[in-house]
Structure formats: C-alpha cells, structure tokens
N, CA, C and O atoms as a DFTB+ gen file, in Angstrom:
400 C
 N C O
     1  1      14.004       9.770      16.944
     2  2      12.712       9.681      16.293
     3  2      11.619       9.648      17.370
     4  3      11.737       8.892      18.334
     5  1      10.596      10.425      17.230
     6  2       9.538      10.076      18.041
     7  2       8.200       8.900      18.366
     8  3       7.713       8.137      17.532
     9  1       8.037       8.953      18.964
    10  2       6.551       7.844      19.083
    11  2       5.829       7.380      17.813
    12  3       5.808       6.298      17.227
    13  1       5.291       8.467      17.601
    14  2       4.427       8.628      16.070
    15  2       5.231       8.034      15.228
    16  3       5.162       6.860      14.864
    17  1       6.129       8.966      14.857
    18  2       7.382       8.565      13.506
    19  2       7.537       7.297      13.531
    20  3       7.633       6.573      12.540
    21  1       7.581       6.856      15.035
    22  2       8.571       4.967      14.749
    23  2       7.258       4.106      14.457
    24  3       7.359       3.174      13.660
    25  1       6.009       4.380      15.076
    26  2       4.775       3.820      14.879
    27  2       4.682       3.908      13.166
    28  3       4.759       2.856      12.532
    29  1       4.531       5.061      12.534
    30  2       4.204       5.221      11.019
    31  2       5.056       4.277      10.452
    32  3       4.566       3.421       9.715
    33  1       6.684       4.298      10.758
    34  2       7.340       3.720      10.188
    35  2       6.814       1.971      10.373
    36  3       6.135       1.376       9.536
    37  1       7.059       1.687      10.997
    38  2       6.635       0.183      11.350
    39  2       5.600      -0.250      10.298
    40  3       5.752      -0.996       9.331
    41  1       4.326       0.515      10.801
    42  2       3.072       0.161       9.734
    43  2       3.861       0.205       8.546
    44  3       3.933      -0.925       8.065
    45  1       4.529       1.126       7.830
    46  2       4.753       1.102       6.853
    47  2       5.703      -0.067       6.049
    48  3       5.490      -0.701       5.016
    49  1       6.461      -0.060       6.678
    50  2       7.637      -1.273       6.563
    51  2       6.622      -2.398       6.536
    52  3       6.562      -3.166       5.576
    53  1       5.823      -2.497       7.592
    54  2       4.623      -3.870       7.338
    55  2       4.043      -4.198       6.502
    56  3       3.900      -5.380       6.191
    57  1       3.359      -2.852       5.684
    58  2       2.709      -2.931       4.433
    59  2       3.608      -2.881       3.795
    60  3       3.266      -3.894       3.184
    61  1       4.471      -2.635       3.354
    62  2       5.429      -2.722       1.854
    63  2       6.213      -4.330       1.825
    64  3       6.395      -4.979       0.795
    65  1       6.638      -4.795       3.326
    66  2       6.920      -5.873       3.071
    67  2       6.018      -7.216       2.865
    68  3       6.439      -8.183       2.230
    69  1       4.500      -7.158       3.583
    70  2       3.676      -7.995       3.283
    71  2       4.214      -9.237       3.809
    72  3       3.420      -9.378       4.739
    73  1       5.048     -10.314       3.892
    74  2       5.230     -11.156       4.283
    75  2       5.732     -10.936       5.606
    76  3       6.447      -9.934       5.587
    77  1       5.644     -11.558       6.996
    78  2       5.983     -11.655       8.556
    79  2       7.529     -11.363       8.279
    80  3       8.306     -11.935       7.514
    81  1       7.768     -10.043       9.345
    82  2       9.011      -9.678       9.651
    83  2       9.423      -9.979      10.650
    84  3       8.559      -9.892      11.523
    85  1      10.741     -10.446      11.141
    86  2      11.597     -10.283      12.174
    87  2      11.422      -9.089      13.053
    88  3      11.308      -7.965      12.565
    89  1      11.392      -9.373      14.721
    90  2      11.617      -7.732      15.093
    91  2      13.123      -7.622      15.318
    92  3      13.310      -6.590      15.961
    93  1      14.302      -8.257      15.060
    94  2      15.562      -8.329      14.365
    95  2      15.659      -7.145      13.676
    96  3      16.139      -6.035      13.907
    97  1      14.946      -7.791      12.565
    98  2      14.884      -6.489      11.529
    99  2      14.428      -5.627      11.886
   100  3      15.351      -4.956      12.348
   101  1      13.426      -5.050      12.024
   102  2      12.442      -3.846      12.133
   103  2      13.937      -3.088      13.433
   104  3      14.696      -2.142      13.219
   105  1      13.847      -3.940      14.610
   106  2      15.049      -3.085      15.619
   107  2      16.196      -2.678      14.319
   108  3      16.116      -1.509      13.942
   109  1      17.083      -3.419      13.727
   110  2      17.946      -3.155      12.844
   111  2      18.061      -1.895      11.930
   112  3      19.108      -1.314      11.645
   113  1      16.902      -1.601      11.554
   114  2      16.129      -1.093      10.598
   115  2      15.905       0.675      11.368
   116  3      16.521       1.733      11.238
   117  1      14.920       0.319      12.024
   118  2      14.402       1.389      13.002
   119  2      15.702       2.484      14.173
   120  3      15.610       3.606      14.670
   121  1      16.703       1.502      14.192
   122  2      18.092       1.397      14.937
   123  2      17.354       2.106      16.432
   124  3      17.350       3.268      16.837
   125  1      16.609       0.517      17.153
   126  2      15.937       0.721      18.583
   127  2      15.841      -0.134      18.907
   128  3      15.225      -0.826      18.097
   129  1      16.243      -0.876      20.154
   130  2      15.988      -2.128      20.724
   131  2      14.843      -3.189      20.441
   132  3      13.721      -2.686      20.380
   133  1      14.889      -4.108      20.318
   134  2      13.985      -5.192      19.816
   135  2      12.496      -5.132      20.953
   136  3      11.325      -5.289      20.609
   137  1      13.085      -4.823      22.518
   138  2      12.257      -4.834      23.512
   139  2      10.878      -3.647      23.128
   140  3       9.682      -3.768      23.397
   141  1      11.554      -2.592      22.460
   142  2      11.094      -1.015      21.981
   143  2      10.148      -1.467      21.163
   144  3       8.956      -1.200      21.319
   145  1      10.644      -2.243      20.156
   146  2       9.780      -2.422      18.906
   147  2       8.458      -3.239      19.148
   148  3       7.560      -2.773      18.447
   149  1       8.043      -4.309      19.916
   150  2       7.608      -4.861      20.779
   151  2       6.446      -3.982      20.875
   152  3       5.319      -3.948      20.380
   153  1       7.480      -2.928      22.113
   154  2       6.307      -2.319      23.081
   155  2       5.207      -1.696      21.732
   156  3       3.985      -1.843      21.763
   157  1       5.815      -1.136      20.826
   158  2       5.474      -0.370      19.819
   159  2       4.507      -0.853      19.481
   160  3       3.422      -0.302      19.665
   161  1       4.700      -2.607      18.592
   162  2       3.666      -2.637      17.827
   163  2       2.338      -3.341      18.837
   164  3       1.178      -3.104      18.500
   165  1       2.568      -4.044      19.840
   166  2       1.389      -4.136      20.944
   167  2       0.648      -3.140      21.651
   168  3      -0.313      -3.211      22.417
   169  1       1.584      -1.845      21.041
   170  2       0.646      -0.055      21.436
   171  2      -0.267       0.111      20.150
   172  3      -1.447       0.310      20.438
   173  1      -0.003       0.077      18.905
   174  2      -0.474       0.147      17.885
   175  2      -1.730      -0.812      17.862
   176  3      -2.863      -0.361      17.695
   177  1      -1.440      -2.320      18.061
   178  2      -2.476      -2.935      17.715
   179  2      -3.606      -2.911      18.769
   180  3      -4.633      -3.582      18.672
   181  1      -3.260      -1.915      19.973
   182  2      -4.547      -1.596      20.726
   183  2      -5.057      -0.417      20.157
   184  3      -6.149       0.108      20.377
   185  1      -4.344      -0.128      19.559
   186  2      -4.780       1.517      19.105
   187  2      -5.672       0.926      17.768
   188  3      -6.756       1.484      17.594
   189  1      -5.337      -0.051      16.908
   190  2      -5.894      -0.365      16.039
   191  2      -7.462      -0.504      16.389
   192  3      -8.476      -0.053      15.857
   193  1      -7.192      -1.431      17.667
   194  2      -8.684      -1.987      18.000
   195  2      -9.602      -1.254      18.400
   196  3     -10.783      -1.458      18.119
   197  1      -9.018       0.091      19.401
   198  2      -9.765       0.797      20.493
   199  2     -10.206       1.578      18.932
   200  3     -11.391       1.909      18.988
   201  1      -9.599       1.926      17.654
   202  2     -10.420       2.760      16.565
   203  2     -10.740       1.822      15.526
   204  3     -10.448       2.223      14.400
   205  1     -11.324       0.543      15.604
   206  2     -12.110      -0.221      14.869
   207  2     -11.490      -0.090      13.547
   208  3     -12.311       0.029      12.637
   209  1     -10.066      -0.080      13.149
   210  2      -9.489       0.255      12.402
   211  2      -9.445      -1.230      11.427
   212  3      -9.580      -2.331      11.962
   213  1      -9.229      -1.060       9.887
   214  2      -9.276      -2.283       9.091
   215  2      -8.280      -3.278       9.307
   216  3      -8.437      -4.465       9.020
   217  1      -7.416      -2.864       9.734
   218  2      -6.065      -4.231       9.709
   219  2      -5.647      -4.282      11.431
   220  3      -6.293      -3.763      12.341
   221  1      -4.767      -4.829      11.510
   222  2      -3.934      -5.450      12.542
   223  2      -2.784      -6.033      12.657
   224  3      -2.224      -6.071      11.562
   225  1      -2.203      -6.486      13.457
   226  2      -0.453      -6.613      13.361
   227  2      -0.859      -7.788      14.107
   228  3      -1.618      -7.758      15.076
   229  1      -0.194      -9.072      13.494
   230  2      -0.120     -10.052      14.059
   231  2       1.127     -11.141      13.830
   232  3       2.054     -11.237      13.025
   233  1       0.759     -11.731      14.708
   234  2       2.469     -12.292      15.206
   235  2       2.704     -13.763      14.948
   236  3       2.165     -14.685      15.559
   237  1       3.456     -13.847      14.103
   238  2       3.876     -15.813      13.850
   239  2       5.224     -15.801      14.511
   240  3       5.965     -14.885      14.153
   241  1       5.552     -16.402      15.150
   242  2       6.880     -16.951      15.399
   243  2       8.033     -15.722      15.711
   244  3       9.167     -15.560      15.260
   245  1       7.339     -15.045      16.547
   246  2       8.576     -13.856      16.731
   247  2       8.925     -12.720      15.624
   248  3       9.690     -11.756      15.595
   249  1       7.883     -13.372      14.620
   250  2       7.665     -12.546      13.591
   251  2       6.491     -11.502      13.469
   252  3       5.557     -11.603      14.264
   253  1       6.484     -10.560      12.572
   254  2       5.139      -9.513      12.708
   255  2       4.492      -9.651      11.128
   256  3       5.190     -10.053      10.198
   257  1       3.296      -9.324      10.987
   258  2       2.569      -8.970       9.862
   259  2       1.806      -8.475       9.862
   260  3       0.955      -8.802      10.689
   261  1       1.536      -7.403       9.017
   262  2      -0.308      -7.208       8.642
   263  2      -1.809      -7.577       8.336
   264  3      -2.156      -7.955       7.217
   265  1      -2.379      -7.492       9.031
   266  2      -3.528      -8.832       8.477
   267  2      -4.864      -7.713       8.479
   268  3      -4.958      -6.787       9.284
   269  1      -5.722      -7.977       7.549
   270  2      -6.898      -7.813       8.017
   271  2      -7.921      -8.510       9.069
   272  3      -7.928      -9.711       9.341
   273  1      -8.663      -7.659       9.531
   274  2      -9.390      -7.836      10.552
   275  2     -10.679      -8.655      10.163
   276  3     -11.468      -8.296       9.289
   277  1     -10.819     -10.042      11.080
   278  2     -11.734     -11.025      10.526
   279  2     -13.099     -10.619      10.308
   280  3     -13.867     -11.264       9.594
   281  1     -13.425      -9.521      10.935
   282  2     -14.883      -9.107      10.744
   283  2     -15.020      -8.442       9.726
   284  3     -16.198      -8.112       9.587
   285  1     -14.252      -8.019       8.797
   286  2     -14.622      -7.314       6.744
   287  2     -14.063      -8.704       6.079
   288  3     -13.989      -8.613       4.853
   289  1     -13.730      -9.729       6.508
   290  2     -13.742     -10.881       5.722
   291  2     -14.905     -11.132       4.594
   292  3     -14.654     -11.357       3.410
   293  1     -16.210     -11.056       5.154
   294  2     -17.603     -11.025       3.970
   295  2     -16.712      -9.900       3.008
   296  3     -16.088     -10.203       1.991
   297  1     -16.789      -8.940       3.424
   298  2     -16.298      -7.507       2.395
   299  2     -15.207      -8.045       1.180
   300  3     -15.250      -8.142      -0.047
   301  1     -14.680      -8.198       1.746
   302  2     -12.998      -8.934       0.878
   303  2     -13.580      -9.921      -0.183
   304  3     -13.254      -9.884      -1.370
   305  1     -14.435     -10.773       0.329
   306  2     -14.547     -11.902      -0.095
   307  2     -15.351     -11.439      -1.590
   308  3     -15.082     -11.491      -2.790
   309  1     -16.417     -10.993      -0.791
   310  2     -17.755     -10.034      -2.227
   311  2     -16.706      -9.446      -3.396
   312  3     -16.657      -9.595      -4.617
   313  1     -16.034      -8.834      -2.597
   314  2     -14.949      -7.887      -3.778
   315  2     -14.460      -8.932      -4.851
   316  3     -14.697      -9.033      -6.055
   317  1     -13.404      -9.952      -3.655
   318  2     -12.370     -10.995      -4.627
   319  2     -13.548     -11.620      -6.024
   320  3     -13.438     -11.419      -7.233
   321  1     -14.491     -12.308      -5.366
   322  2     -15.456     -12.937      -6.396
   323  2     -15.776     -12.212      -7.332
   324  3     -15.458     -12.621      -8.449
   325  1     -16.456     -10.987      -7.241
   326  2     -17.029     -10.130      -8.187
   327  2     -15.923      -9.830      -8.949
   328  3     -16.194      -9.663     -10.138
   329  1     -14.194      -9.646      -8.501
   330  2     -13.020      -9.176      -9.642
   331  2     -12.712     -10.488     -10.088
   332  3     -11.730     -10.425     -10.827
   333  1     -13.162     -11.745      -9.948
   334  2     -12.508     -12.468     -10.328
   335  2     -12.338     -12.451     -11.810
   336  3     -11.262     -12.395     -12.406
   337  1     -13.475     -12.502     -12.307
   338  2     -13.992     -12.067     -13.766
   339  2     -12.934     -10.941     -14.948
   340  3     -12.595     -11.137     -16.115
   341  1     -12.696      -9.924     -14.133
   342  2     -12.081      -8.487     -14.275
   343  2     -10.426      -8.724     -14.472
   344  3     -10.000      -9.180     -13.411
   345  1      -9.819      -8.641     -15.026
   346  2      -7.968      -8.703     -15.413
   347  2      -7.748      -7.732     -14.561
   348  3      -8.467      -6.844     -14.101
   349  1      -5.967      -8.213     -14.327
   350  2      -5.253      -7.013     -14.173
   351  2      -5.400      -5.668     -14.662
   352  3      -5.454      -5.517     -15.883
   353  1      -5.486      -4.467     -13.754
   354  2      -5.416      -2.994     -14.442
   355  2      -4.445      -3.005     -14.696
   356  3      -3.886      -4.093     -14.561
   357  1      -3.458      -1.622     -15.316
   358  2      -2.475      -1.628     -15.644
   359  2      -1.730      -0.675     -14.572
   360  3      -0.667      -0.140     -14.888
   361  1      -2.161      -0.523     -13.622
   362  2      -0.922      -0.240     -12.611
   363  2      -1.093      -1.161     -11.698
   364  3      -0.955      -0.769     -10.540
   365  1      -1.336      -2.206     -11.850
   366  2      -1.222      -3.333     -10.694
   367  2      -0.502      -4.092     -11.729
   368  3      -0.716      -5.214     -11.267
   369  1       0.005      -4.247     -12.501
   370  2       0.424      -4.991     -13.660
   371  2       2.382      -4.395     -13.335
   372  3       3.456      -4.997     -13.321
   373  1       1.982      -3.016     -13.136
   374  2       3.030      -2.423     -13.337
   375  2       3.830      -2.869     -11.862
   376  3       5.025      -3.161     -11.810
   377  1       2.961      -2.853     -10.774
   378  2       2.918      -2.730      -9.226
   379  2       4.051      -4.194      -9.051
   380  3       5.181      -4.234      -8.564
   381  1       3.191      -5.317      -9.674
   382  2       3.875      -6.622     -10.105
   383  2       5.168      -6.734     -10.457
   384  3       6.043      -7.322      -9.821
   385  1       5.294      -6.078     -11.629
   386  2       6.887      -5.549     -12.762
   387  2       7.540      -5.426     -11.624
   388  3       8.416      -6.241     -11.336
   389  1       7.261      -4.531     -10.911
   390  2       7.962      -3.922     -10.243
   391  2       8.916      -4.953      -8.767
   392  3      10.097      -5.126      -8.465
   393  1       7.760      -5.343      -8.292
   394  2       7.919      -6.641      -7.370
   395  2       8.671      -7.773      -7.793
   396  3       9.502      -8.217      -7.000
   397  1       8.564      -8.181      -8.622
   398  2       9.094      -9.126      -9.358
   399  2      10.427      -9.228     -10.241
   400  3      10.688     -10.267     -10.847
C-alpha cells in the first residue's frame, strides 16, 4: 500500500471508529508496524496543521482519535444550540439504528 492509501485509510478508520484507537490495532489492521503507523499519523497531523484543516489526530494513552480543532469551537457550539430545538432527521436516526 502506498503513503496516501495508508494515510486515507487511518483517517478513515478514525472517523468511523470515533472513540481513541490502539496503534495495536490500526498496525493489526493496516498489517504495518506500530513504529510506521506512528510515523504516519504525526505526518498527517502536520499536514493537517500546515492546511488549516478542521480536525486533528490526537493522542490519549497510546491511543489515537479525531478531534476537532479548538479554534471552530464558537462554530460547533452556535450550530449545537441553534439544533438543540430541531429532532433527529431521519438518516441520523437511521445512522444510530445502525450503530446501535
């Protein structure tokens, strides 16, 4: 697999899993050394920064996650309040089903 490919993959695996991953897993997963995966996502999250990009990869305990970036925090926030009001649509309903 190439550079790109294992980078896409990662992000992706990040966003679908949402809760902090193992790089256990992700190496397991990716089938590439844990050291690899590493280098990977500390290439990415400069790449994130150097393109002012919305999220970031951040690290608990040897673990990885996705986070948004503290500076669209106002943004998020305006949104959450203003939907608070607003129900579930019905493909986030479904999105749920599905998760659950």
């Amino acid at each position: 697999m190439e550079e790109k490919e294992i980078k896409s993959a990662i992000e992706s695996i990040l966003f679908v899993w949402g809760e902090p991953l193992g790089v256990k897993d992700l190496s397991r997963v990716l089938e590439i050394p844990k050291d690899k995966v590493k280098n990977y996502i500390y290439e990415m999250n400069e790449e994130f920064e150097e393109q002012q990009r919305g999220i970031k990869i951040i690290e608990v305990n040897n673990c990885f996650q996705l986070a948004t970036r503290l500076e669209n925090h106002p943004y998020i926030e305006k949104l959450c309040i203003t939907s608070k009001n607003r129900g579930l649509s019905q493909p986030t309903l479904e999105v749920l089903a599905i998760v659950a």
